[in-house]
C-alpha positions in Angstrom: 19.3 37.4 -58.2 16.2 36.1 -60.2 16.3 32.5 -60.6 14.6 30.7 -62.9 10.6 31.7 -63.3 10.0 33.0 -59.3 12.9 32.2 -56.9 15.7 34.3 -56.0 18.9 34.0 -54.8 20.6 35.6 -51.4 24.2 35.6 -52.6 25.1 37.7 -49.4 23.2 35.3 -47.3 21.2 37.9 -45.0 21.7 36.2 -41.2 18.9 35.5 -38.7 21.0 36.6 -35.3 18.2 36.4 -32.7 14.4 35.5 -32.6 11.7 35.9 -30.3 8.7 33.8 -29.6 5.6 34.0 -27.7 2.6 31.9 -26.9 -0.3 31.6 -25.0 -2.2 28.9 -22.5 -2.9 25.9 -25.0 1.0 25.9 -26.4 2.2 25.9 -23.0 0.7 22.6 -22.9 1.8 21.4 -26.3 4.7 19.7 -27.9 7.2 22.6 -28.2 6.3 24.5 -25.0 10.2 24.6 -24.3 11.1 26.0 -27.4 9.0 29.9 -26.9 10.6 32.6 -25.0 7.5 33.5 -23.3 4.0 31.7 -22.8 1.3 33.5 -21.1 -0.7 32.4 -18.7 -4.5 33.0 -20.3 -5.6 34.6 -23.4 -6.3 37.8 -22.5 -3.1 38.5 -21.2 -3.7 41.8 -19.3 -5.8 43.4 -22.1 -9.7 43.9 -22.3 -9.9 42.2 -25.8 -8.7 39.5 -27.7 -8.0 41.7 -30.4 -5.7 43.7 -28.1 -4.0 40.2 -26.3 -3.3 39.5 -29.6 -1.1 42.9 -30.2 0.8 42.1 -26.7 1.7 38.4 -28.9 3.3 40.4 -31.7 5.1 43.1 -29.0 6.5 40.2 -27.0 7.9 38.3 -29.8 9.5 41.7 -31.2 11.4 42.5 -28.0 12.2 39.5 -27.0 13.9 38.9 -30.9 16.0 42.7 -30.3 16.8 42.0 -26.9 18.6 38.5 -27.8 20.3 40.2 -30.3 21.4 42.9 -28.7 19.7 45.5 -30.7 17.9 49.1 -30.3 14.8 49.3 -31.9 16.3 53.0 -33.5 19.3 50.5 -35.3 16.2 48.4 -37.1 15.4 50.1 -40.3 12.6 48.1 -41.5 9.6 46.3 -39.2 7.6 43.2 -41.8 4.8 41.4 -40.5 1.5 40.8 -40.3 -1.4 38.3 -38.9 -5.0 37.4 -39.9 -7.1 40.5 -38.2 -9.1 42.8 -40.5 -6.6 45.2 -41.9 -3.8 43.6 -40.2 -4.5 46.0 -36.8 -2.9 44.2 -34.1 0.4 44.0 -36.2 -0.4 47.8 -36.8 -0.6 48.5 -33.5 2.4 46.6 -32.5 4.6 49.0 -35.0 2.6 52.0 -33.4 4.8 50.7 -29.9 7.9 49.7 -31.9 8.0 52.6 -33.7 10.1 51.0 -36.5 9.0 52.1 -40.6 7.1 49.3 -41.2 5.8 47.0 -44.3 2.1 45.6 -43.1 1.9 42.4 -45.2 -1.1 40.4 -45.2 -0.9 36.7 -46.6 -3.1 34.9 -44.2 -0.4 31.6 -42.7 1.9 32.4 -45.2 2.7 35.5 -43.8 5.9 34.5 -42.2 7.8 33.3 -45.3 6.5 36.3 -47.1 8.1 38.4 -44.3 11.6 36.5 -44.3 11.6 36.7 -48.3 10.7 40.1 -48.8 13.3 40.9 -45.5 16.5 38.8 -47.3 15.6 40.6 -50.5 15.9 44.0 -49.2 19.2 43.5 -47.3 20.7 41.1 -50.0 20.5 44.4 -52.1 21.7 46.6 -49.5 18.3 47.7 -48.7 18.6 47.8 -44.9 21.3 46.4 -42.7 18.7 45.4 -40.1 15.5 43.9 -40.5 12.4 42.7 -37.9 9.9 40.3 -39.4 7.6 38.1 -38.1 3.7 37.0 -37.9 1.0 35.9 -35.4 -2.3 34.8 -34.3 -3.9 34.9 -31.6 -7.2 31.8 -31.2 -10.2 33.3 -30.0 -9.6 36.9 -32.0 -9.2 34.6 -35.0 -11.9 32.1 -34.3 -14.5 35.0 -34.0 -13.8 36.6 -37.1 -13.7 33.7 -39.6 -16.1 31.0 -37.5 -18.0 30.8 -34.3 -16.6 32.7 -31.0 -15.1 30.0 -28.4 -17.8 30.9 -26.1 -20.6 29.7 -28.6 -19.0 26.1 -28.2 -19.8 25.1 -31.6 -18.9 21.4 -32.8 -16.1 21.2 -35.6 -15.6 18.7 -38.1 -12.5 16.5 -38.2 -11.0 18.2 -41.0 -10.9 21.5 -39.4 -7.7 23.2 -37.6 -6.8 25.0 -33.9 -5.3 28.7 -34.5 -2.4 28.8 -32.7 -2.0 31.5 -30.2 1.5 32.5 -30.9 3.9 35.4 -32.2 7.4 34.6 -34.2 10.0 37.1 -35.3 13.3 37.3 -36.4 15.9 39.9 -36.7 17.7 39.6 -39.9 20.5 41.6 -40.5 23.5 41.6 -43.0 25.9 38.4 -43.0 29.2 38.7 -41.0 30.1 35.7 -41.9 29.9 34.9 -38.6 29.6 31.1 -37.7 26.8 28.9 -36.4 24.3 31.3 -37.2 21.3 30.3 -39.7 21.1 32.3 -43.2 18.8 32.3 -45.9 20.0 31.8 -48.9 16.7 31.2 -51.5 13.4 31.9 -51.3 10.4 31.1 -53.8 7.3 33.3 -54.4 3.9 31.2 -54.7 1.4 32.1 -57.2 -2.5 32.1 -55.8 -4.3 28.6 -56.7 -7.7 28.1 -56.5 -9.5 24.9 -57.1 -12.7 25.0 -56.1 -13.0 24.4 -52.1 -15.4 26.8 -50.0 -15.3 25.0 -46.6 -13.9 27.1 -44.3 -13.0 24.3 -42.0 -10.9 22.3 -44.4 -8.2 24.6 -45.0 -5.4 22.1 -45.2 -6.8 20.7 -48.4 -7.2 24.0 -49.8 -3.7 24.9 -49.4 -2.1 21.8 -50.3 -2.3 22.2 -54.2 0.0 25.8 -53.4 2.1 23.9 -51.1 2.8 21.4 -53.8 3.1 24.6 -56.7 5.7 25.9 -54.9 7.7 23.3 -53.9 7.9 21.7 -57.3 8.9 25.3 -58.6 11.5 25.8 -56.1 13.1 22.7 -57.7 12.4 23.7 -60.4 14.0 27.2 -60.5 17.0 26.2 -58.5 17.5 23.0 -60.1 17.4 20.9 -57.3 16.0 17.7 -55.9 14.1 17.3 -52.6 17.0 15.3 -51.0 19.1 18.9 -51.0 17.3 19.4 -48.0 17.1 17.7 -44.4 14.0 18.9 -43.8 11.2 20.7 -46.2 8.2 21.9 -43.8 4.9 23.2 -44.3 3.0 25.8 -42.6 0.0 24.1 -41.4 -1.8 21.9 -43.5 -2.7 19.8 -40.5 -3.4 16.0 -41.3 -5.8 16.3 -44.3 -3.6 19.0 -46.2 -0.4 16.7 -45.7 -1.3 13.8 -47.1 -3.2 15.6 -50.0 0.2 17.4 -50.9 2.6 15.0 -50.5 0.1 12.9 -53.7 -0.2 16.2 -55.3 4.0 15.9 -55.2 4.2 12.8 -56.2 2.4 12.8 -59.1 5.0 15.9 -59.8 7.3 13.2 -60.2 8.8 14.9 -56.9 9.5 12.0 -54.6 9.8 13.1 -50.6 10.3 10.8 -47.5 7.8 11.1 -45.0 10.1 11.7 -42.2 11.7 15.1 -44.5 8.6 15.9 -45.5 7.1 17.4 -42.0 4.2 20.1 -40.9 4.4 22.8 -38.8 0.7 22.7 -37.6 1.3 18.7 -37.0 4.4 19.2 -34.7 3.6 22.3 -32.0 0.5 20.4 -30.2 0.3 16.9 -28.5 -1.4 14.0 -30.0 -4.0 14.4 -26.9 -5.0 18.2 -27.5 -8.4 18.5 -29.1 -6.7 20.1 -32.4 -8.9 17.8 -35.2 -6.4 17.9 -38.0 -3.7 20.0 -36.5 -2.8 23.6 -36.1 -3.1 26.7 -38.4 -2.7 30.7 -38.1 -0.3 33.1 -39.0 1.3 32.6 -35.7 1.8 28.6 -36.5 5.0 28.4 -39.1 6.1 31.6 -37.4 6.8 30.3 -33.6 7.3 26.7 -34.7 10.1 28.1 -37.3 11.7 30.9 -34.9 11.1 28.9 -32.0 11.9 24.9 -32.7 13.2 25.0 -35.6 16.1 27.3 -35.8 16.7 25.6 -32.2 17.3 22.4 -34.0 19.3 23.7 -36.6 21.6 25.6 -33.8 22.1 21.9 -32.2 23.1 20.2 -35.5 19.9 18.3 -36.4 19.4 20.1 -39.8 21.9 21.5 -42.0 19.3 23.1 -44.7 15.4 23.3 -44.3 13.2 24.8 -46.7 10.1 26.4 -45.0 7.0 26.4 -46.8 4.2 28.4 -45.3 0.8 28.9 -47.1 -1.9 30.7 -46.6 -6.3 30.5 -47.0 -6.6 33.7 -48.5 -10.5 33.7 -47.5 -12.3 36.6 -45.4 -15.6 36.3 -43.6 -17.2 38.1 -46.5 -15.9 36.0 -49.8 -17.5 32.4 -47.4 -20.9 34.4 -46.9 -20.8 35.4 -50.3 -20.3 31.1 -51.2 -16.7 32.6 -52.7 -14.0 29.6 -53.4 -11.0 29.8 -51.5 -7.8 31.1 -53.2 -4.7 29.9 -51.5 -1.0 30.7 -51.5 2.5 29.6 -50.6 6.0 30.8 -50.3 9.1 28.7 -49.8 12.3 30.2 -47.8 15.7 27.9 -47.7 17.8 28.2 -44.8 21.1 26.7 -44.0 23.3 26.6 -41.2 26.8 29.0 -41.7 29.8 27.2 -40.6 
């Protein structure tokens, strides 16, 4: 159901049974290392490319999420995802291997929520009974398309952000009304802001003025004050982006605590890790939602999140080409069914 200007509404509450999550080296060493199902060892992971390691991310994460739940990959009708490669080919090639019909989204870090909005959607209405959705990223295949590759060592400004190195899906399937089991039950599509940025290593400030769009039209729509939820979480605005939103908020007249108000990219690494101003990449909101996250809401620590990933929707053409940086966010609730 359309609510107000761009949310919906899941009356039938579509169910995330099972997830799966994968990481690599650097996140086995972070924060939430105990919350991913698998963590591999280096970053090529058995493959000749990082291109292709980071296809192996998105094919552990997906049978890792159907094996928890007990599910053939024939019984899923639909497979959602996507990452930050040109043309979306290691997500591609993962659905090549899953051979599920597949939806190849592309909305840089806000891939994941664009996923599990579009996924709710489709089997609110009956769409599909069973749905796979997720996103990744995968460091060095990122960090040689958009910057410098690892090898060349170059020096990074503070402001700038560590791709995470990480897969996160979700099997979503129709509501039994079963109990204990996290639903989503909203979900608000962002509209593209763009004010003016072109530094390719300050994406957290870019994003923030979405991040702070979307949240205020969430409330908005739904008619609803911050405080509905335990916890409202970004998707990696890293330092610099967090702060700048949580202004941009306020002067929304939207008051949030800082200990609700929490980033993803801020809570996978340790304060030691040479990160600058936190985390980004597809994969970041993904594994930190599917992995930690749901986690905590299974143990009784939050009741109702709402999940805001956003995404730099930049290529290495548009900052060669001195292009601004458009930017985007979509906000998914999710509650706890008891």
């Amino acid at each position: 159901m359309l609510k107000g200007k761009q949310s919906w509404i899941f009356n039938n509450r579509p169910a995330i049974t099972s997830t799966g999550v994968s990481g690599g080296p650097f996140e086995a060493n972070g924060m939430l290392a105990d919350d991913f199902d698998l963590l591999h060892e280096d970053l090529w992971m058995g493959e000749d490319s990082y291109e292709k390691a980071h296809r192996v991310l998105m094919e552990d994460a997906s049978r890792i999420a159907l094996r928890k739940g007990n599910t053939e990959k024939k019984d899923v009708q639909f497979f959602l995802a996507g990452d930050l490669i040109n043309q979306i080919t290691p997500t591609s090639l993962s659905a090549r291997s899953l051979e599920i019909p597949y939806f190849g989204l592309f909305g840089a870090c806000s891939t994941s929520m664009e996923g599990l909005a579009l996924g709710s959607f489709i089997i609110n209405y009956q769409g599909a009974n069973t749905i796979l959705t997720g996103a990744s990223s995968h460091n060095s295949a990122v960090e040689k398309q958009f910057r410098y590759p690892t090898e060349y060592g170059g020096q990074k400004p503070p402001t700038a952000q560590w791709t995470v190195t990480g897969a996160g899906v979700a099997l979503l399937e129709q509501n039994t009304g079963q109990a204990n089991v996290p639903v989503t039950t909203s979900a608000t599509i962002g509209k593209v802001m763009d004010l003016g940025l072109t530094d390719p290593f300050n994406m957290g400030g870019a994003m923030a003025p979405a991040a702070a769009d979307t949240i205020s039209a969430h409330m908005k729509d739904l008619d609803i004050d911050p405080s509905y939820y335990d916890l409202i979480v970004t998707g990696d605005l890293g330092k610099i982006g967090q702060e700048t939103a949580l202004e941009l908020l306020k002067d929304k007249g939207l008051k949030i605590d800082r200990d609700q108000f929490q980033d993803c990219g801020l809570l996978i690494y340790k304060k030691d890790q040479p990160v600058q101003s936190g985390a980004s990449g597809a994969g970041c909101s993904a594994s930190v939602l599917y992995g930690h996250l749901i986690n905590q809401m299974k143990q009784g620590v939050y009741k109702r999140i709402l999940v805001v990933a956003t995404g730099a929707l930049l290529s290495p053409i548009t900052v060669q080409q001195n292009e601004t940086i458009p930017c985007i966010a979509h906000a998914v609730s999710i509650e706890m069914q008891v």
